[in-house]
Each structure stands twice: as structure tokens, then as C-alpha cells.
C-alpha positions in Angstrom: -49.2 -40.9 34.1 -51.9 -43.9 35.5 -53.3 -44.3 32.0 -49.6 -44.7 30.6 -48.7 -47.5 33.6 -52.2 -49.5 33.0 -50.6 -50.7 29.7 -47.0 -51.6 30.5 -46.4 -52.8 26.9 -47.2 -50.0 24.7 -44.1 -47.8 24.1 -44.2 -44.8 26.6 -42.7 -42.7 24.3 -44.8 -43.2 21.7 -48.2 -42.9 23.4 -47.4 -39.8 24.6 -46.5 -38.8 21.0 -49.6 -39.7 20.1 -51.6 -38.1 23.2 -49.8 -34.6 22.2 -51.1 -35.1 19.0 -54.7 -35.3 19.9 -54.7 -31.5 19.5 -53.4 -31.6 16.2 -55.3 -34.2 15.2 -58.9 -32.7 16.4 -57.9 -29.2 14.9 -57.3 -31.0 11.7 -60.7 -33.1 11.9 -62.5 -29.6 12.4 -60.8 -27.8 10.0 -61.6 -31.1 7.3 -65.3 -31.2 8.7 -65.6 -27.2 8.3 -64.4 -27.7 4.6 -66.3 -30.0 3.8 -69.8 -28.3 5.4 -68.2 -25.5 3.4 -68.2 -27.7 0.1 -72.0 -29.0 0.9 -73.0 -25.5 1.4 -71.8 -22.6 0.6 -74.0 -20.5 1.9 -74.4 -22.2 5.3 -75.5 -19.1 7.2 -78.4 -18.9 4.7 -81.3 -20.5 6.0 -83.0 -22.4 3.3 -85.7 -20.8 1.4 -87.2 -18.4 -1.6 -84.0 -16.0 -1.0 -81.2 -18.3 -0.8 -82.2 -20.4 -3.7 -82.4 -17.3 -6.1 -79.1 -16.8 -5.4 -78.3 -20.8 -5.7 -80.0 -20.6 -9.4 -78.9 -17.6 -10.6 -74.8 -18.8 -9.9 -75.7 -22.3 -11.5 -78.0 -20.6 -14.5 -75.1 -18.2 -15.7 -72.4 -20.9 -14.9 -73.4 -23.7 -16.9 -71.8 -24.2 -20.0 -73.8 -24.6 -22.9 -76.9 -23.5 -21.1 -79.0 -20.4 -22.6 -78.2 -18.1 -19.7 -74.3 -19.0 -19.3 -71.9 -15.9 -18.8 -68.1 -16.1 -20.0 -66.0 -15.5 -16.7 -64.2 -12.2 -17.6 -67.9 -11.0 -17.5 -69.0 -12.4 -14.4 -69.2 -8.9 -12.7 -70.1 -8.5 -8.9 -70.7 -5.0 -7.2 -71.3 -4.5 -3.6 -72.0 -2.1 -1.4 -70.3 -1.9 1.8 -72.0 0.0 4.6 -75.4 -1.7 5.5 -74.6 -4.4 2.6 -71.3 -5.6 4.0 -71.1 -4.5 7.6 -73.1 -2.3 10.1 -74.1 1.1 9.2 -76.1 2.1 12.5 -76.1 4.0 14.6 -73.6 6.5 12.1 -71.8 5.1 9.5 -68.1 3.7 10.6 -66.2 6.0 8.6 -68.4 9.4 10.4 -67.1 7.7 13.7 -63.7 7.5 12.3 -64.2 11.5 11.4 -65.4 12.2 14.7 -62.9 10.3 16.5 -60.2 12.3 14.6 -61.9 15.8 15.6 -61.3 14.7 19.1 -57.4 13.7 18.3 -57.0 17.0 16.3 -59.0 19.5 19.0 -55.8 20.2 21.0 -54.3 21.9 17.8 -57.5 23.9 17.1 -58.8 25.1 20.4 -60.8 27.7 18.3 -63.1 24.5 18.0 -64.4 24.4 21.4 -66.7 27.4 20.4 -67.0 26.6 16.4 -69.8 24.5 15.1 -69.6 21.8 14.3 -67.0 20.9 16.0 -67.9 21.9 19.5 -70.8 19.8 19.0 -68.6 16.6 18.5 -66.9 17.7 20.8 -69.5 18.2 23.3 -71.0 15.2 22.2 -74.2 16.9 21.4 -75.3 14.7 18.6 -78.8 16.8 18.1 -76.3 20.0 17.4 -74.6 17.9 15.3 -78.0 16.9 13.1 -78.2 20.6 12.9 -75.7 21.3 11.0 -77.1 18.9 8.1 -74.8 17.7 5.5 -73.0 20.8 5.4 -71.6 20.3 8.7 -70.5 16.9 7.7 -68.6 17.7 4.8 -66.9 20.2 6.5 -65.7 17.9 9.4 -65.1 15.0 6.6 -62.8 17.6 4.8 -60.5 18.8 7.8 -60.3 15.1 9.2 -59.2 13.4 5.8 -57.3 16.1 4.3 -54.2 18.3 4.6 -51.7 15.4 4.3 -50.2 12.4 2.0 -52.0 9.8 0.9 -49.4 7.3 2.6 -49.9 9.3 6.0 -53.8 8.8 5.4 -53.3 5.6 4.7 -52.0 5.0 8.3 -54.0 6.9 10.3 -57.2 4.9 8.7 -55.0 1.7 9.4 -54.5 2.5 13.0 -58.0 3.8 14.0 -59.7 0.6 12.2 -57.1 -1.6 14.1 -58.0 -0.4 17.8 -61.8 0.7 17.7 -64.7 -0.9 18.9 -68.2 -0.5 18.0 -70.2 1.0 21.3 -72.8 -1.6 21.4 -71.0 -4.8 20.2 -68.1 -4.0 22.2 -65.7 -5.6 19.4 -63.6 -4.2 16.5 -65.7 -3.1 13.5 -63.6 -5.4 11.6 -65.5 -8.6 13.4 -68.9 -6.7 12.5 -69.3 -7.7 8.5 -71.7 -9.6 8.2 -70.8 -13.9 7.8 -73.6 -14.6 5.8 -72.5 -11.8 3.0 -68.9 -12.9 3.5 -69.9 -16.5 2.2 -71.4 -15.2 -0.7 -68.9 -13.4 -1.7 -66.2 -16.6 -1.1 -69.1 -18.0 -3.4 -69.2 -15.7 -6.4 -65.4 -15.8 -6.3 -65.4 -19.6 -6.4 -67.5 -19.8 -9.4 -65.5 -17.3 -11.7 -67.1 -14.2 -10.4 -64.7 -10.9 -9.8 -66.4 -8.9 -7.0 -65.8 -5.3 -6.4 -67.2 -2.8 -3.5 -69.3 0.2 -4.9 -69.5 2.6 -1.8 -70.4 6.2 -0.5 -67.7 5.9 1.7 -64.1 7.1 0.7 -62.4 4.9 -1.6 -59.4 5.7 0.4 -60.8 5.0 3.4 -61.3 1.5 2.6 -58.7 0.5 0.6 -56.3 -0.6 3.4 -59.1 -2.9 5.2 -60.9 -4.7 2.3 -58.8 -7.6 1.5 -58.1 -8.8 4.7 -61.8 -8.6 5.7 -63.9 -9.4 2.1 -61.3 -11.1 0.3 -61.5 -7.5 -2.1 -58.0 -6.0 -3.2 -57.5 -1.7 -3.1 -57.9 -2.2 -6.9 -61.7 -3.2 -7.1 -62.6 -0.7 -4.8 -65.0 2.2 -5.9 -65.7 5.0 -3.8 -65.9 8.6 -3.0 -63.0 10.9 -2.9 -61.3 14.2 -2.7 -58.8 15.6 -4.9 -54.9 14.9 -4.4 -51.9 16.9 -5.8 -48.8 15.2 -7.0 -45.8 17.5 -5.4 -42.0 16.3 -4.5 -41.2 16.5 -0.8 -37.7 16.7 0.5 -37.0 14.8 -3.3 -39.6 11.8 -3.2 -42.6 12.4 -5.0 -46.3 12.2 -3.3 -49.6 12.7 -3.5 -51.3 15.2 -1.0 -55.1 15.1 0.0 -56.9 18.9 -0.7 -60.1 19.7 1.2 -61.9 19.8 -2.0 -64.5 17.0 -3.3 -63.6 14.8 -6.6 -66.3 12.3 -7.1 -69.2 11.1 -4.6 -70.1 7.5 -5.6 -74.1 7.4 -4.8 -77.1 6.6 -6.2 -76.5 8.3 -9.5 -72.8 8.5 -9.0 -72.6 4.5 -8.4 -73.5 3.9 -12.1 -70.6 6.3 -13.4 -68.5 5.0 -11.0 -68.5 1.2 -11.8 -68.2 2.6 -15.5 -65.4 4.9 -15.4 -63.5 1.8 -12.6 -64.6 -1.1 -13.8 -65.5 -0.2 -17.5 -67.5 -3.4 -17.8 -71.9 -3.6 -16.4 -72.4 -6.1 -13.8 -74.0 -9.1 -13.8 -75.0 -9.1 -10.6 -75.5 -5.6 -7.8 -76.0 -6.2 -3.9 -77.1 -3.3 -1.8 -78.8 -2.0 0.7 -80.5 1.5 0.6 -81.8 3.6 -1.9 -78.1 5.0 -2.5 -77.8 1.8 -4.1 -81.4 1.8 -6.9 -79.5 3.3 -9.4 -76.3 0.7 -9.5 -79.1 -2.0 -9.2 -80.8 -0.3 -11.9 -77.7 0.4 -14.1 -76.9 -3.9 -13.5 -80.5 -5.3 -13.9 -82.2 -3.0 -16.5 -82.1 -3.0 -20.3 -79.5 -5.2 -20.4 -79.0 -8.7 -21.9 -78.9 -12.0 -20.9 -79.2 -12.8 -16.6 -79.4 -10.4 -14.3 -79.2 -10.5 -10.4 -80.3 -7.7 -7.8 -80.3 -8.2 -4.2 -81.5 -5.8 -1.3 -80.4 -6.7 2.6 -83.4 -5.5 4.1 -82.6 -4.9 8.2 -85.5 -6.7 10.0 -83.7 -7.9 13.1 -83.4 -5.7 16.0 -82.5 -8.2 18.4 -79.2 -9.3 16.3 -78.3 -6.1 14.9 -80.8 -3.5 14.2 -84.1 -2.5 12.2 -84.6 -0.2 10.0 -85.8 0.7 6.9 -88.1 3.8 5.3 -87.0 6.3 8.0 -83.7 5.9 8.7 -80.9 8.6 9.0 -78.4 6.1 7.9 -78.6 3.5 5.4 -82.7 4.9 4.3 -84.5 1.9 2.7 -87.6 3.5 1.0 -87.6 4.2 -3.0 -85.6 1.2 -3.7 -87.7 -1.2 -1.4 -90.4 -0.3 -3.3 -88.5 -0.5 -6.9 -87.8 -4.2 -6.1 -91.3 -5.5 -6.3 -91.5 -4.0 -9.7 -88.0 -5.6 -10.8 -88.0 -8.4 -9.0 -85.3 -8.2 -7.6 -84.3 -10.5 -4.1 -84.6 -8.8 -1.0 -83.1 -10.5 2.0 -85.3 -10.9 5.3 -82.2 -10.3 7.8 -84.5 -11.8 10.6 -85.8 -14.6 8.1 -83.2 -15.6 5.8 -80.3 -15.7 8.0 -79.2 -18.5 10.5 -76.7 -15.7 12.3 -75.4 -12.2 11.3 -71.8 -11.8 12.6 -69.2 -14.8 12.5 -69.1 -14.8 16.3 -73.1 -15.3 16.7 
């Protein structure tokens, strides 16, 4: 220790207390500095601009108390959707490579699917035979890989596969893939009296056990598609099993008669995506009193994630690009508006 002996009367013991703090003490400075950024702006992966300040004035118009647009919290409604809005929705959708993934785990049982469509195609990893079979291949796979067991065991299984995998070109756990700059607006809404909910195609069961920890979003504002369940008693505890048969599908039309039959209050405010999302935009931003906010992520960066808009498979951005000239609603330049996509950019 030559520092320690250059200064023979400082207390050893105590200087190295206070070197092994250092650590401590820099951790804590970052964490103080981060906070307050965070407390200066909110939004920091927003680049300033048109987009970011309609969000800025819309939160401070229906916030401000006695002011003509203000909003009483227990109406400050927020609906998102997830894939394409939230995280990434290319190449496939997460929860079809969750379905596929589980065709693979399942084939040893079924070894009738190494000749059956679609399965052999997943299998094979043809993806053009897989097209083929349209959406009525899809629902068939979606049906044998999320059904035929409890909820609980469903619940697991979607636990475990989100846990270990990885997105193909990333390389990291789809969990790390939401996107930071939609992750600090929803910290926003939440910090000024908003209650934010997810709105999704995807299966309301499928994302139940993953939201909180990654939006901040508990199971219980959660909106989604699902299949039916039966209530039975198994070896004398009582459960709900998951039947191959279709109960609600929460898009485009269904979004609006989802967030009513869930929620049971309109939103204030509607973030989406794709034209799955016009009519919940509509249904927030339409014939309705007082402020209204619609937003549409519009994917413009290929080089940081992906582009893609009017002629996409996944996540199409056509009718509802269109719509939001007429309604002004916000649409987010992904290439423009934000400073970085993912929170390890």
C-alpha cells in the first residue's frame, strides 16, 4: 500500500475504509445523477422535437388543475399495445416463436407430425410451407401448443421459455428487447396519475406472467386474446383447464370491446402500432369529450431494429398510417424521434 505509507499520519484503517467505499460511493453518485436526469427528463430517450412535445403537452394539459382540459385521475386511462408498440414484432411475432418452439418440444410425442402440415413445415423449418398454410395453419399450431393443460402448467411453461430464449438476430432474451424509449413513457404516464393497461392480439395468458417485471403492468390490466378454460376438480383441488377452442381475439375491432368489457372505462390516451390497433385509437380519440391522445410507432430504422410499414406480414402499418393524418394523431419517426431503441444501445 505506497499511497497508504506516503501519509504516515492518516489512520490506515480508516483510509482504507474509505478507499473500499469508493465503489459505494460512485454507484451511489450514478444512481443520484441517473435520478435526477430522470427528474429533468423523463423522456430522455426522446429526442427533442414535434413528437415528444405532444406528448410533453398533452400530460401537462390534462394534469393541470383548474385548467380547461384537466382529467380527474381515476380517468386517466392508458392502453397499449404490446407487439410492435412495446417490443419487437419482426421477423414473427414472439409469442408464434414461442408456438413453434413448443411444436419442436412436443414432436417426439406426435411423430405423426413429421408428415402432417403444418407441422412438418416447422419442423422442417420451411417457413414458405408454413406461409402456405395461412392463418389456418396458425391457429391450428397456436391451439395444440397452448392448450390441453391447466392454466398454472401454462403459466409455467410461458415462464420458462420467456426466461431462456433469445431473439436470433439480437442474440439476447426477448425480455431486453422492449423498447427504452416506450418504457419511459410509460414510468411517465404512471408518475402523473395515469393507470396504463396492455391491449394485445397476443394471448392474455401468454403475457400475464412477464408484464410487471418488464412494463411495470400487473396480470390484472392485461387485455388480450384467449381460448376457453373449464373449471374441473383434479385429484380434489379445483383448476381451470385450457380447451383448443377460441374465446375472444382482441384486434382491431375486438380491441374496442375488449378495453370495454376489462377496463369498463374509454381511454384517454391509445399507443399502437399497426392497423390492428385503428380501431382502439379510434374508440380513445373519436367522439369523445374533453383531451384525447393517439400515438402510432412508425418503424423507420432498419439499422437499429427494423423497417417496415404498408407491406408487412407482421405488425402491417397501412390503413391506420393513413387514418392519422386525418386525426391527427402523433406518429413516432423510430429513426427520428428516438436517441436509442433498446436500453442496452
Amino acid at each position: 500500500m505506497k499511497f497508504v505509507r506516503q501519509f504516515p499520519a492518516l489512520d490506515r484503517r480508516a483510509l482504507l475504509s474509505s478507499l473500499a467505499m469508493l465503489p459505494l460511493l460512485s454507484a451511489s453518485f450514478r444512481s443520484t445523477t441517473a435520478e435526477a436526469q430522470t427528474q429533468r427528463d423523463p423522456l430522455a430517450s426522446w429526442n427533442d422535437g414535434a413528437t415528444k412535445s405532444s406528448i410533453l403537452n398533452f400530460v401537462g394539459r390534462v394534469t393541470t388543475q383548474g385548467g380547461p382540459d384537466f382529467v380527474p385521475v381515476d380517468q386517466r386511462i392508458a392502453t397499449f399495445d404490446n407487439d410492435g408498440t412495446l417490443w419487437i414484432e419482426q421477423p414473427m411475432y414472439i409469442q408464434l416463436a414461442f408456438a413453434l418452439d413448443r411444436v419442436k418440444t412436443m414432436a417426439p410425442m406426435h411423430p405423426e407430425w413429421k408428415t402432417r402440415q403444418p407441422f412438418a413445415a416447422v419442423l422442417d423449418g420451411d417457413m414458405k410451407a408454413l406461409a402456405a398454410a395461412g392463418e389456418k395453419g396458425l391457429v391450428e399450431i397456436i391451439a395444440v401448443t397452448h392448450a390441453g393443460m391447466t392454466t398454472a402448467e401454462f403459466e409455467k411453461i410461458t415462464s420458462d421459455w420467456i426466461a431462456t430464449a433469445r431473439d436470433h438476430r439480437f442474440k439476447r432474451p426477448y425480455t431486453e428487447l422492449a423498447y427504452q424509449p416506450m418504457l419511459e413513457l410509460l414510468a411517465y404516464l404512471r408518475a402523473n396519475g395515469f393507470k396504463t393497461f396492455i391491449v394485445s392480439g397476443g394471448g392474455i395468458e401468454f403475457m400475464r406472467p412477464w408484464t410487471e417485471r418488464i412494463y411495470g403492468i400487473p396480470p390484472e390490466q392485461v387485455v388480450g386474446s384467449s381460448i376457453k378454460t373449464r373449471f374441473e376438480m383434479k385429484d380434489g383441488a379445483p383448476t381451470l383447464f385450457r380447451l383448443q377452442e377460441v374465446n375472444f381475439v382482441d384486434d382491431k375491432t375486438g380491441k374496442p370491446i375488449g378495453i370495454n368489457e376489462h377496463i369498463g372505462r374509454r381511454p384517454i390516451a391509445a399507443f399502437g402500432n399497426s392497423d390492428g390497433d385503428l380501431e382502439m385509437l379510434q374508440w380513445t380519440t373519436l367522439g369523445a369529450a374533453g383531451a384525447r391522445f393517439g400515438l402510432l410507432v412508425h418503424h423507420t430504422d432498419a439499422e437499429r431494429e427494423y423497417a417496415y410499414d404498408r407491406h408487412s406480414h407482421f405488425g402491417k402499418l397501412d390503413v391506420a398510417l393513413d387514418a392519422a393524418a386525418v386525426n391527427r394523431w402523433t406518429v413516432v419517426d423510430m429513426k427520428k424521434d428516438w436517441k436509442r431503441i433498446f436500453a442496452f444501445d
